[in-house]
LORO-881771 format. One record per residue: residue in three letters; residue number from 1; x, z, y of N, C-alpha, C in turn. Coordinates in steps of 0.001 Angstrom, whole numbers, padded with zeros to 6 digits. Layout:
BEGIN
REC rest  nr    n_c1    n_c3    n_c2   ca_c1   ca_c3   ca_c2    c_c1    c_c3    c_c2
REC  ALA NUM       X       Z       Y       X       Z       Y       X       Z       Y
...
This chain:
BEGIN
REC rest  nr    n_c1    n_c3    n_c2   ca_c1   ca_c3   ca_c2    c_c1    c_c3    c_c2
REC  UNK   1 -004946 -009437  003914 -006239 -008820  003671 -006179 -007889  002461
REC  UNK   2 -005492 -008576  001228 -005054 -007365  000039 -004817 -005974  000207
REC  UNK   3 -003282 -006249  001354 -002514 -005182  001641 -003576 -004402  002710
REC  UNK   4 -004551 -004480  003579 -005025 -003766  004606 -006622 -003075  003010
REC  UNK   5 -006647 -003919  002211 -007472 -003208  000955 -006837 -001961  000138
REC  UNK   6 -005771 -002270  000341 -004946 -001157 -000488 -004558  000000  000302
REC  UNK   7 -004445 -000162  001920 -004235  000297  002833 -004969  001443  002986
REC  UNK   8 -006270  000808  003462 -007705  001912  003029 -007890  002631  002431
REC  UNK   9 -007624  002087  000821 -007654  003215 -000195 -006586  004199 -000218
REC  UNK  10 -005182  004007  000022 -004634  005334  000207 -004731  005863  001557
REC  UNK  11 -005604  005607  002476 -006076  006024  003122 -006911  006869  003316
REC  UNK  12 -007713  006186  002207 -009466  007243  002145 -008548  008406  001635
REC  UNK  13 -007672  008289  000538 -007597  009652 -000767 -006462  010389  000270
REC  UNK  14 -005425  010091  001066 -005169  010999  001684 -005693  011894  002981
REC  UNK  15 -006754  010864  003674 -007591  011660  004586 -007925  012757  004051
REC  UNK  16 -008627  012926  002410 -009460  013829  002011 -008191  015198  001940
REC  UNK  17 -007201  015025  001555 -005980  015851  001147 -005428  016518  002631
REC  UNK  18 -005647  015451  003511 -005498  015969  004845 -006201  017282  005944
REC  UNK  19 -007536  016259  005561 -008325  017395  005800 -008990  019044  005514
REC  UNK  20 -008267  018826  004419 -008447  020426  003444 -007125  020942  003944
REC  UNK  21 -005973  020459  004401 -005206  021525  004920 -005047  021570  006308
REC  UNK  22 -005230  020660  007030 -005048  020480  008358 -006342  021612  009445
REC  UNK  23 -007519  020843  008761 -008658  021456  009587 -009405  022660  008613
REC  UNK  24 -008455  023234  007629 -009252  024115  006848 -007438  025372  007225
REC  UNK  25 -006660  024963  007839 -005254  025659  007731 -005613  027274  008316
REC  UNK  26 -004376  027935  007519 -004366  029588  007395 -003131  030205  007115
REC  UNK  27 -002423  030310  008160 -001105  030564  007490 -000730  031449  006940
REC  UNK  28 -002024  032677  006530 -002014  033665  005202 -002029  032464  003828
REC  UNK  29 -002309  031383  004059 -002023  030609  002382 -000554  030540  002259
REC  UNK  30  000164  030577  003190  002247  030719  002824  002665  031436  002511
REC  UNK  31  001587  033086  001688  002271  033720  001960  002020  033405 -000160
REC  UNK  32  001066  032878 -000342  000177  032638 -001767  001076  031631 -002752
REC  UNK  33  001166  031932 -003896  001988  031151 -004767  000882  030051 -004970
REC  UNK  34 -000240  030159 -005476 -001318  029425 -005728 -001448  028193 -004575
REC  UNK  35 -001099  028283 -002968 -000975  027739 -002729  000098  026514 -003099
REC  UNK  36  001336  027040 -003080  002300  025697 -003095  002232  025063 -004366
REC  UNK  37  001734  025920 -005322  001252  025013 -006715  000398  024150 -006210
REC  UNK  38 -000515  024097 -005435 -001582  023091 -005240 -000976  022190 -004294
REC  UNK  39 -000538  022558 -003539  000322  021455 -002633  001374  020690 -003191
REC  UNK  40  002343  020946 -003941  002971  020212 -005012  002201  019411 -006163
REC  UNK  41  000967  019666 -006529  000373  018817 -006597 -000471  017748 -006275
REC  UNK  42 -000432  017983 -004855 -001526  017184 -004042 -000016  015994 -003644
REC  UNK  43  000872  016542 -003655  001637  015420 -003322  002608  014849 -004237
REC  UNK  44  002440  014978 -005222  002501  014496 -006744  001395  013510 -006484
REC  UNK  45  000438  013693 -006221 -000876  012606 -006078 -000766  011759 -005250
REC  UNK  46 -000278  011919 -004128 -000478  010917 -002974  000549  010369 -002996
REC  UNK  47  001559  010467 -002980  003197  010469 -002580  003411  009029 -003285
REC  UNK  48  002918  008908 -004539  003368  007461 -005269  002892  006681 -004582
REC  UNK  49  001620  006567 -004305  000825  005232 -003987  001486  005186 -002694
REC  UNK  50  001785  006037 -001834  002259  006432 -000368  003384  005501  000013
REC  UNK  51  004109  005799 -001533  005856  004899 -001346  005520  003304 -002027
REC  UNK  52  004761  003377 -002843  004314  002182 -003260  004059  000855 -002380
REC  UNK  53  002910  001680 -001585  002207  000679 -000306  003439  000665  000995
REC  UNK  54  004165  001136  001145  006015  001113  002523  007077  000013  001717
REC  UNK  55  007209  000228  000373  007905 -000745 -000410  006574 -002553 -000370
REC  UNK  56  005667 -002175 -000601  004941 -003627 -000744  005280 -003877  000263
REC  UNK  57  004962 -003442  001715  005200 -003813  003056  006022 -004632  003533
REC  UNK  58  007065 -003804  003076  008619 -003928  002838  008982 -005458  002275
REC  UNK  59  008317 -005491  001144  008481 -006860  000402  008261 -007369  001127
REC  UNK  60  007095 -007646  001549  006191 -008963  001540  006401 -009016  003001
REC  UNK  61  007340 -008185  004108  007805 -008455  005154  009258 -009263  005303
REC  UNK  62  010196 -009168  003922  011045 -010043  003692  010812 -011009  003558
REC  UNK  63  009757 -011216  002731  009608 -012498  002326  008873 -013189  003444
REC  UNK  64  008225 -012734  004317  007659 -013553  005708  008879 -014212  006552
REC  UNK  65  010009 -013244  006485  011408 -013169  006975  011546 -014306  006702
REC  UNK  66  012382 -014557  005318  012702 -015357  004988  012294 -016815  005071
REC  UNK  67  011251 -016718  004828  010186 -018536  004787  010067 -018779  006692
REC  UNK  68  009948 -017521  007534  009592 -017938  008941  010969 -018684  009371
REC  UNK  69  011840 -018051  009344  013053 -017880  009955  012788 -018321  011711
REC  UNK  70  012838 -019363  012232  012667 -018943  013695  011173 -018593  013877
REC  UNK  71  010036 -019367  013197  008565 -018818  013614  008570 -017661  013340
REC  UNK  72  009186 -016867  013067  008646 -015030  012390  008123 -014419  013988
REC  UNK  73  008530 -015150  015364  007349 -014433  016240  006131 -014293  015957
REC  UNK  74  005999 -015658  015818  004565 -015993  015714  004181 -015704  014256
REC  UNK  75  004720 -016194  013546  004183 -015283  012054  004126 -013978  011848
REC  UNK  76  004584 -013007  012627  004429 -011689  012649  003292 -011120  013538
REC  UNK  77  003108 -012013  014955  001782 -011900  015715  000271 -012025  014807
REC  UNK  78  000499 -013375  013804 -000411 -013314  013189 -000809 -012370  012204
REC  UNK  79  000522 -011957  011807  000387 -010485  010584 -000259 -009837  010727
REC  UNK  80 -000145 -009086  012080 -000371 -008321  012730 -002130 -008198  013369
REC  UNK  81 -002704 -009422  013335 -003806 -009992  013710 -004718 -009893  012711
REC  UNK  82 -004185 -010519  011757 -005084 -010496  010360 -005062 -008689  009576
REC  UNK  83 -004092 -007896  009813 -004241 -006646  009807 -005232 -005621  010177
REC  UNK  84 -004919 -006411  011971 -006002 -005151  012462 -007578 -005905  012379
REC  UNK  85 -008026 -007012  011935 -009191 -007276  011146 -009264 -007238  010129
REC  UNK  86 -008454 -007091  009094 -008888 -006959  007811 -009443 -005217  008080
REC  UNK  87 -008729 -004206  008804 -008974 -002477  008971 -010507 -002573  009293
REC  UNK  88 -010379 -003411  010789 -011596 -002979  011984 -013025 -003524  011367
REC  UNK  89 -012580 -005018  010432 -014333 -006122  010115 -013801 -005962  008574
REC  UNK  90 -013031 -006593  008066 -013344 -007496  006609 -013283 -005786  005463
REC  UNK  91 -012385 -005152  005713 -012208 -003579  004763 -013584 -003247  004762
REC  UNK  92 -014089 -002404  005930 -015533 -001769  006194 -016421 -002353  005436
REC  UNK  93 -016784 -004121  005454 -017653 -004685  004896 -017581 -004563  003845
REC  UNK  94 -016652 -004855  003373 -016227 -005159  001855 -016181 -003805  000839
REC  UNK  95 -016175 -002844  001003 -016204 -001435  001239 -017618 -001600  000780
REC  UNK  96 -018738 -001237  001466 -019976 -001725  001840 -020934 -002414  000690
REC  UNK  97 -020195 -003422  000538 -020325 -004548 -000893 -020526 -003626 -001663
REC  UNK  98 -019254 -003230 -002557 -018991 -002377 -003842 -020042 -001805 -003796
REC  UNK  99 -019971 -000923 -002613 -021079  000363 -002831 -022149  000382 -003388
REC  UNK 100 -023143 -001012 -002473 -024267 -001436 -002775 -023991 -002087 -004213
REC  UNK 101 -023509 -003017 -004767 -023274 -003241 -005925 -023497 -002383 -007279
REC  UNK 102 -022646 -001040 -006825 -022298 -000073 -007940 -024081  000634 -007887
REC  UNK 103 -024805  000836 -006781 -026079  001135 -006509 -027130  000369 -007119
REC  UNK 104 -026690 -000812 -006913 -028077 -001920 -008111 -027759 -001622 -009319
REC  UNK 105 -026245 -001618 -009413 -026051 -001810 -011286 -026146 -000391 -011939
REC  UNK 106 -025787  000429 -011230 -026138  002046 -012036 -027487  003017 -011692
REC  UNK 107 -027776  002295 -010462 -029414  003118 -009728 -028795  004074 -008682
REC  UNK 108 -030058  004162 -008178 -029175  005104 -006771 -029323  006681 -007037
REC  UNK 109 -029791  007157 -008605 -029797  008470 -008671 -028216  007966 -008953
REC  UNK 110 -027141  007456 -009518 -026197  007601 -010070 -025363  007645 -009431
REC  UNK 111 -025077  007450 -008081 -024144  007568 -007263 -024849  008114 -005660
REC  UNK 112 -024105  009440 -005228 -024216  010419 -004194 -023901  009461 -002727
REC  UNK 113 -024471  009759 -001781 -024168  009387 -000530 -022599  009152 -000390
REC  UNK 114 -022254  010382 -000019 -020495  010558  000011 -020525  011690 -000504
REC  UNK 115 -019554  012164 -001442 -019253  013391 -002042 -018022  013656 -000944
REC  UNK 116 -017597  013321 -000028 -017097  013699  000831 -017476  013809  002275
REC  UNK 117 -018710  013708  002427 -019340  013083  003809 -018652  013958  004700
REC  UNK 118 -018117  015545  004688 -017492  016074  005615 -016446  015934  006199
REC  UNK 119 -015175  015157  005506 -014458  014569  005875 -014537  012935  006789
REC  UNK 120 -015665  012055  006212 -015762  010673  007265 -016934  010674  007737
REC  UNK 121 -017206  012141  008008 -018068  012279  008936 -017745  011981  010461
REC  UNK 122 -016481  012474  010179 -015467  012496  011712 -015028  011205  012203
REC  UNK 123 -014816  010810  013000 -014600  009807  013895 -013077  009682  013435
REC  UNK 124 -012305  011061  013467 -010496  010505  013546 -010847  010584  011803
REC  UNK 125 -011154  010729  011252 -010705  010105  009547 -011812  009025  009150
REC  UNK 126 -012627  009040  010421 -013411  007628  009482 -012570  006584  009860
REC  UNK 127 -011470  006367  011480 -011472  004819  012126 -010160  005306  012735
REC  UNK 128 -009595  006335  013073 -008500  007031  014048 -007314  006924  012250
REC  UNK 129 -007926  007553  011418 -006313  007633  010409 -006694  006870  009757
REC  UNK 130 -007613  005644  009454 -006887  004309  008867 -006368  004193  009279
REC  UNK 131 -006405  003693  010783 -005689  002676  011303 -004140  003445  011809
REC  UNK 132 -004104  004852  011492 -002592  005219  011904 -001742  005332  010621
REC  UNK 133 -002376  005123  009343 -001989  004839  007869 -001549  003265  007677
REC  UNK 134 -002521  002298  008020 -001886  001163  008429 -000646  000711  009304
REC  UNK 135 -000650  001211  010209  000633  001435  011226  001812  001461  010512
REC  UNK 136  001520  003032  010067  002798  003466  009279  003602  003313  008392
REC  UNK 137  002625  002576  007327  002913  002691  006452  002723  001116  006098
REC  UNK 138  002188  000370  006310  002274 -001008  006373  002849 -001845  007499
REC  UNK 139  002958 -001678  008704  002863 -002176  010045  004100 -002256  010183
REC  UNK 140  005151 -001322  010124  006329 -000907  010466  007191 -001392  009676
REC  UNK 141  007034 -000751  008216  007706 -001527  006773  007849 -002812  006843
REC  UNK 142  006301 -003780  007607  006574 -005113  007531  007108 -005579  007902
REC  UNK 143  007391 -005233  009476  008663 -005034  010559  009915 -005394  009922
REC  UNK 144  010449 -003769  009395  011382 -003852  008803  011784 -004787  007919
REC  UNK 145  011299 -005181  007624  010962 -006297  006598  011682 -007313  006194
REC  UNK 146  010941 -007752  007616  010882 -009424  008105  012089 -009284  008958
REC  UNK 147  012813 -008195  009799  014062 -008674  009835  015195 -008666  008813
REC  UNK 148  014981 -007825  007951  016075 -007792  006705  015809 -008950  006128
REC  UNK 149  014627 -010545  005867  014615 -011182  005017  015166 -011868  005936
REC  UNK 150  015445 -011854  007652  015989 -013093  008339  017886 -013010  007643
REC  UNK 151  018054 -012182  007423  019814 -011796  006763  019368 -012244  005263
REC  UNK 152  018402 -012591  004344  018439 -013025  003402  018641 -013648  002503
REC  UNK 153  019103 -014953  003583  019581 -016172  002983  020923 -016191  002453
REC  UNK 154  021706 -015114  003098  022982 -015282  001930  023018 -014622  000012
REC  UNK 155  021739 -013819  000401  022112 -013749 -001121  021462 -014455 -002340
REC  UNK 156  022090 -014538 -003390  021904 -015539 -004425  020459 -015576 -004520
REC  UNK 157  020000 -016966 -005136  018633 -016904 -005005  017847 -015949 -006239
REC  UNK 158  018925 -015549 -007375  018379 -014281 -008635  017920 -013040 -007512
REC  UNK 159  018781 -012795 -006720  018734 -011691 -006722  017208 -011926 -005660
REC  UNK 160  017568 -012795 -005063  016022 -012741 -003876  014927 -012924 -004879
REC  UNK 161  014870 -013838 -005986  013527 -013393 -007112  013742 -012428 -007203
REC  UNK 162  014482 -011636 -007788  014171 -010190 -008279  013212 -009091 -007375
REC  UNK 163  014005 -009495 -005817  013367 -008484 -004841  012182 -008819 -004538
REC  UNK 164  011645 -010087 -005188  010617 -010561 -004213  008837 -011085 -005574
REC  UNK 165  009971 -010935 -006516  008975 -011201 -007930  007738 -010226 -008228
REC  UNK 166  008184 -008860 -008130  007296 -007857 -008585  006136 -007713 -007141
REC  UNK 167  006541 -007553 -005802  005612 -007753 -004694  004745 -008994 -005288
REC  UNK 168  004865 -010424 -005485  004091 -010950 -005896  003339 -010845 -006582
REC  UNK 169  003918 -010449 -007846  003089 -010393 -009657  002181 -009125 -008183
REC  UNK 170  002307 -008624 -007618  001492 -007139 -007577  000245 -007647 -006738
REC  UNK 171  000604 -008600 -006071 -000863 -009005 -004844 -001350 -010254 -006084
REC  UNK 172 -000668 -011242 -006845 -001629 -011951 -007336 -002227 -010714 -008523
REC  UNK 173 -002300 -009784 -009229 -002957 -009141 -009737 -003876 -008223 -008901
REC  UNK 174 -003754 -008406 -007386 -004577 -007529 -006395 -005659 -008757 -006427
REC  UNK 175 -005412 -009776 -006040 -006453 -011431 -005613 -007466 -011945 -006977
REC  UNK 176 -006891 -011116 -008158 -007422 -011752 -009912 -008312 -010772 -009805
REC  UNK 177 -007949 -009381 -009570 -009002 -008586 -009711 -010193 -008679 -008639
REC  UNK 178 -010044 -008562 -007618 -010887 -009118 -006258 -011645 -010180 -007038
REC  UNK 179 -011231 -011143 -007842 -012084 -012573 -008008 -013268 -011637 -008755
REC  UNK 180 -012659 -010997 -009977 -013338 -010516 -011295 -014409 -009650 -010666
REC  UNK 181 -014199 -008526 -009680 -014955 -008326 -008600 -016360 -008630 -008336
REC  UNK 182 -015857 -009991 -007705 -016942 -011199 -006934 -017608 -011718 -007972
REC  UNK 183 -016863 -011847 -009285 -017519 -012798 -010368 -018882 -011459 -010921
REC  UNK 184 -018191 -010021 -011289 -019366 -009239 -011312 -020244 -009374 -010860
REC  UNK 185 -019916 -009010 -009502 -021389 -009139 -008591 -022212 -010763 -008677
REC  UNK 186 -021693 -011673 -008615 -022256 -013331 -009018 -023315 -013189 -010516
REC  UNK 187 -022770 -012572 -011396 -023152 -012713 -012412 -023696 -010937 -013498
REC  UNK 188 -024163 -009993 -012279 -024516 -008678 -012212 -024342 -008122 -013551
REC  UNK 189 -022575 -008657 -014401 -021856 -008079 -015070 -021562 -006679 -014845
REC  UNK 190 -021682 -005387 -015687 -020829 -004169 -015206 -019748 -004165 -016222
REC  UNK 191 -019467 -005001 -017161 -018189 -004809 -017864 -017394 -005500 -017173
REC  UNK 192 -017509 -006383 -016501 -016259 -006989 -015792 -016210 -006254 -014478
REC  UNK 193 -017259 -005873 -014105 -016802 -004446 -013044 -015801 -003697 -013609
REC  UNK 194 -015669 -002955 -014917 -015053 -001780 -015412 -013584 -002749 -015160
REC  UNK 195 -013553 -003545 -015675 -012104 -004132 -015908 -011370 -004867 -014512
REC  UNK 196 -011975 -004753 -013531 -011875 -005186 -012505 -011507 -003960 -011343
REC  UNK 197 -012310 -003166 -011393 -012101 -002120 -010717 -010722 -001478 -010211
REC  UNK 198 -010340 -001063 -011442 -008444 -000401 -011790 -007600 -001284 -010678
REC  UNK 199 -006586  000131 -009677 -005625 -000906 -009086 -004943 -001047 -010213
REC  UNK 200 -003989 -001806 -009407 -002999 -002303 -010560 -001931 -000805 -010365
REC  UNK 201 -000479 -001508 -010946  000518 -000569 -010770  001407 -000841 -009384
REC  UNK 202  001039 -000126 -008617  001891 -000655 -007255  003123 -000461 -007098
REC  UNK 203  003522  000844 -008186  005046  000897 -008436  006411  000358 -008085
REC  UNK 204  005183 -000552 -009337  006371 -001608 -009078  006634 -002351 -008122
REC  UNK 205  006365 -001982 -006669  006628 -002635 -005319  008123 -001772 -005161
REC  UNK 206  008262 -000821 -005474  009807 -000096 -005645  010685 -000854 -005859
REC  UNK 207  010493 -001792 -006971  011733 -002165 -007380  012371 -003428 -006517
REC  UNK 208  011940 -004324 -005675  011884 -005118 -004799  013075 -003950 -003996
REC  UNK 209  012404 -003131 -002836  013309 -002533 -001827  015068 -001827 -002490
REC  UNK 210  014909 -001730 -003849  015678 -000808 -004375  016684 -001934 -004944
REC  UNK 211  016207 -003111 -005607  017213 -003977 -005862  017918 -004661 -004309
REC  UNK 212  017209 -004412 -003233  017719 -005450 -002112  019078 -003758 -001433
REC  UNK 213  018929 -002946 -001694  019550 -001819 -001266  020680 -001625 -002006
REC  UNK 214  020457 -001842 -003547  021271 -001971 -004385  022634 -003112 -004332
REC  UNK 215  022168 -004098 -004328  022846 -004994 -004072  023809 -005488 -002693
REC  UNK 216  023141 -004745 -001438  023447 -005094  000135  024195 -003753  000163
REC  UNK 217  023848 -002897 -000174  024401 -001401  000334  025175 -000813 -000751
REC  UNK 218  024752 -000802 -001580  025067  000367 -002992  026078 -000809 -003976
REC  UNK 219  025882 -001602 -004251  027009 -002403 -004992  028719 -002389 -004114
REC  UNK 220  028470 -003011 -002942  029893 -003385 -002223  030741 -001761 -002294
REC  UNK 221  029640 -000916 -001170  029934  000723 -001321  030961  001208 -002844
REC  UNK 222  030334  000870 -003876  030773  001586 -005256  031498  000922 -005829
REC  UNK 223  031238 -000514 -005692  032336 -001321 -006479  033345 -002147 -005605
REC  UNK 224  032932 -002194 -004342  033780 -003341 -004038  035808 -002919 -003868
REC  UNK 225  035690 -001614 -004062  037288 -001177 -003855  037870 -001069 -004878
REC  UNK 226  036718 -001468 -006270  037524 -001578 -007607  038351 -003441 -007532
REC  UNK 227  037770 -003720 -006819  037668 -005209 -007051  039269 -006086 -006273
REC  UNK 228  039455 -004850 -004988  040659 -005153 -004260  041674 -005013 -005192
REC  UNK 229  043144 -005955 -005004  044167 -006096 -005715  045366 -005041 -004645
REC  UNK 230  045513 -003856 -006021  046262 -003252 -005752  047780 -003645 -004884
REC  UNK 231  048018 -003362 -003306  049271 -003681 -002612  050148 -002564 -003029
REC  UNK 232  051511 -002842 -003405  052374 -001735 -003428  053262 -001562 -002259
């Protein structure tokens, strides 16, 4: 449910990035420097959270790997289940919440309908590119995942904390803030809104895929022919 929360949100912010070039496109802007400055920055913007949320995936599809080992059918059916409801019911609602929330506690001159309403106005970016952002970028990764954690068990158990530590620290700081959240609204706090609000650093879901690559691919590759005893 975290991951289909986080899902959304780089969802919403790249729909909007989408839609300004896709359904606004001119291929007199290729010919414009001003353009690719702005496009190099639009994906300077998106691009982190983009690789962020394929690496969490990634994790937290090993680690299903690993703990299922023969259930990962069925633990992946359910993944997969609780996914496309967290997108279709629990996101939307919850979504919904905030809104109204941020509306009691600041007044409804203080916050606009949608400052984007032209973009989820549309049917394919209100419900068509979540759910093909989820797919992609969560759905697949998890995939991938969960069969690389079934090969997991041979490596040392450091190195499987390492790959598997920072995905955690990253969803229990997704579940603390969610509480702080709920506790706002319980107790129609807006300072624990402010401090609650902020994702975390998803970043660090990188370092998980990069130590398991490092170690499986990139260690043996670079070092392992230092390691053979020279035959004469």
């Amino acid at each position: 449910m975290l991951v289909s929360l986080v899902s959304s949100r780089v969802a919403g912010l790249s729909a909007i990035y989408s839609w300004m070039y896709f359904s606004n496109w001119d291929w007199a802007l290729l010919g414009h420097r001003a353009f690719w400055i702005v496009l190099g920055q639009t994906i300077a913007l998106v691009f982190p959270d983009t690789l962020a949320l394929i690496c969490l995936s990634w994790s937290l599809g090993s680690l299903l790997g690993i703990l299922s080992r023969r259930t990962i059918p069925v633990i992946g059916a359910l993944f997969c289940l609780v996914l496309l409801f967290g997108e279709l019911v629990a996101v939307p609602q919850y979504t919904q919440l905030q809104l109204l929330f941020l509306q009691n506690m600041l007044g409804q001159g203080m916050l606009h309908r949608n400052d984007n309403y032209a973009v989820f106005s549309l049917m394919f970016y209100k419900v068509v590119f979540p759910a093909l952002v989820q797919i992609v970028l969560v759905l697949l990764p998890s995939f991938w995942g969960m069969s690389k954690g079934l090969g997991m068990a041979t490596l040392p158990l450091l190195l499987r904390m390492i790959v598997w530590a920072p995905t955690i620290a990253i969803m229990a700081l997704l579940a603390t803030r969610q509480a702080v959240f709920l506790a706002a609204i319980a107790t129609h706090n807006l300072t624990w809104l402010q401090h609650g609000w902020q994702m975390p650093p998803l970043l660090l879901a990188v370092v998980g895929p990069v130590v398991y690559w490092v170690t499986t691919t990139g260690w043996p590759r670079w070092f392992g022919n230092a390691r053979r005893p020279i035959v004469l």
